[in-house]
C-alpha positions, -999 to +999 in steps of 0.1 A: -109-428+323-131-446+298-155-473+315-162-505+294-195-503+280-211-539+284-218-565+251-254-559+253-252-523+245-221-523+220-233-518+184-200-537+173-209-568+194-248-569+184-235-566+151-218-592+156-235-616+174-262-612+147-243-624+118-234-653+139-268-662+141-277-656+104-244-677+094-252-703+117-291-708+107-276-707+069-254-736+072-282-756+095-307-746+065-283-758+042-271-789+061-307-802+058-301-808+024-276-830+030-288-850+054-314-875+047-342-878+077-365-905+084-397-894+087-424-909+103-454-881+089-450-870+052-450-835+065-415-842+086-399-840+053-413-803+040-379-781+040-377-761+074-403-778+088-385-787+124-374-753+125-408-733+121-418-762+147-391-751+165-407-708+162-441-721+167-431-741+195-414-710+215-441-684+206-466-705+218-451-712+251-438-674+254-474-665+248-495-688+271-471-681+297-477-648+295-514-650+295-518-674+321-492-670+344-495-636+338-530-635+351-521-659+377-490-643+390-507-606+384-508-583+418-542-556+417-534-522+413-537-513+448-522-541+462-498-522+483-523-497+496-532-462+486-501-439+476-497-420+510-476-392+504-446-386+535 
């Protein structure tokens, strides 16, 4: 009997699911240039802009909450006692 391997660790469906994400950044990219925005900052109107505002955005947040809830949330090394052997 053949178990089902889950999505996460099919190469078919990773596969997959990144050319969905390609495709679907391509037609967003490329949907900008039809749109027309109006832009309150001249630099709202650079191509890309909202999505590398968008990376920065998340990296920055990923990273700070890593360093400071990190240090916050962090438990010492001996925190549950020496390692006492049964």
């Amino acid at each position: 009997m053949k178990t089902k391997r889950a999505f996460q660790t099919n190469g078919k469906a990773i596969k997959k699911i990144q050319v969905i994400l390609v495709l679907a950044a391509a037609l967003i990219f490329l949907a900008e240039l039809a749109v027309h925005r109006h832009a309150y900052f001249s630099i709202e109107t650079l191509m890309g802009f909202h999505g590398w505002l968008g990376l920065i955005a998340a990296l920055l947040v990923l990273l700070l909450g890593r360093m400071v809830l990190g240090r916050a949330l962090r438990r010492p090394l001996d925190y549950y006692g020496e390692g006492e052997d049964d």
